[in-house]
C-alpha positions in Angstrom: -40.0 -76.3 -196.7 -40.4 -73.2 -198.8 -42.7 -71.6 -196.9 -45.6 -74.0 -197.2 -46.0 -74.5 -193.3 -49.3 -73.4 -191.6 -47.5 -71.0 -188.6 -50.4 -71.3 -187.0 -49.2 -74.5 -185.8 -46.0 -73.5 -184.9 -46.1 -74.5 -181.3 -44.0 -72.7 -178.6 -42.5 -74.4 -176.1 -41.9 -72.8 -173.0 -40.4 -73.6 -169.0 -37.4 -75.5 -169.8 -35.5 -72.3 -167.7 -37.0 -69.0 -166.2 -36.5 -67.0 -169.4 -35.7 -69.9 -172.0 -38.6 -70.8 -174.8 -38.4 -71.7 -178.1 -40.7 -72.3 -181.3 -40.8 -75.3 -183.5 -42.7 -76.7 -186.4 -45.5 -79.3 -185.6 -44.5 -83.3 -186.3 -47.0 -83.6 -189.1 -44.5 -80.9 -191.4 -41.2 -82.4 -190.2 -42.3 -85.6 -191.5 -43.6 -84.1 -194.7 -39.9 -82.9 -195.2 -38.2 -86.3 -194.3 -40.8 -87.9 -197.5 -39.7 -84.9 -199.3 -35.9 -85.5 -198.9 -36.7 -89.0 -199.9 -39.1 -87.8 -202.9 -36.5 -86.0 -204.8 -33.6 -88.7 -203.7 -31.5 -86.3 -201.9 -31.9 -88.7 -199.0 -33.0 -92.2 -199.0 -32.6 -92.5 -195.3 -35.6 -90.0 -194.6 -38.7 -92.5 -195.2 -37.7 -94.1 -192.2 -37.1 -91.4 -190.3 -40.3 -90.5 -191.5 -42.0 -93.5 -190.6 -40.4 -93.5 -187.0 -41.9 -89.9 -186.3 -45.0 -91.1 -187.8 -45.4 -94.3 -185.2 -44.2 -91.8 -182.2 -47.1 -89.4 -183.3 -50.2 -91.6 -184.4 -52.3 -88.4 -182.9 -51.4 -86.2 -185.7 -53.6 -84.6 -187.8 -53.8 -87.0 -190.4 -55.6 -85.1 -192.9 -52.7 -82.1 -192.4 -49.8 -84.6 -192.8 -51.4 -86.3 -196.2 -51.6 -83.0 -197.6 -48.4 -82.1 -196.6 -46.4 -85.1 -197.7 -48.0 -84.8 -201.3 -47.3 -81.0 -201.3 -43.4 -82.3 -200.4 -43.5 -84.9 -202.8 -45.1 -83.3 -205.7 -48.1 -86.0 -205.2 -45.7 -88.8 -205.7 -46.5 -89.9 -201.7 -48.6 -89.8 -199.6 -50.1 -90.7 -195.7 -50.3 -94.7 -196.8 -46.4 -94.5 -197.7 -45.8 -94.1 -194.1 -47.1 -97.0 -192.8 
């Protein structure tokens, strides 16, 4: 994602053991990537997983994950493509 992630969404997640927590990138910029996979045609396979994330998340921040798809896509996509 060349650096184009907001870390202040990063969200930690924490208590899965006494010690054990890990970071992870919020839903809206893994979906961004999937549409930017499929943008470019490296992998036709991502709008769906794409889509899929995008149904299992409809309280994302929708404004976040339009500008993030077109900043993927180079403006070729965005939030509509995903439903």
């Amino acid at each position: 994602m060349d650096g184009n992630i907001d870390y202040r969404r990063v969200i930690l997640v924490e208590g899965l053991e006494a010690d054990a927590a890990f970071a992870t990138i919020p839903v809206e910029d893994l979906i961004a990537d999937r549409m930017g996979q499929y943008a470019w045609g490296t992998a036709a396979e991502m709008r769906e997983q794409a889509r899929i994330l995008f149904r299992l998340h409809p309280d994302c921040d929708r404004a976040y994950l339009d500008c993030r798809v077109r900043e993927e896509t180079g403006g070729e996509y965005g939030i509509e493509d995903l439903d």
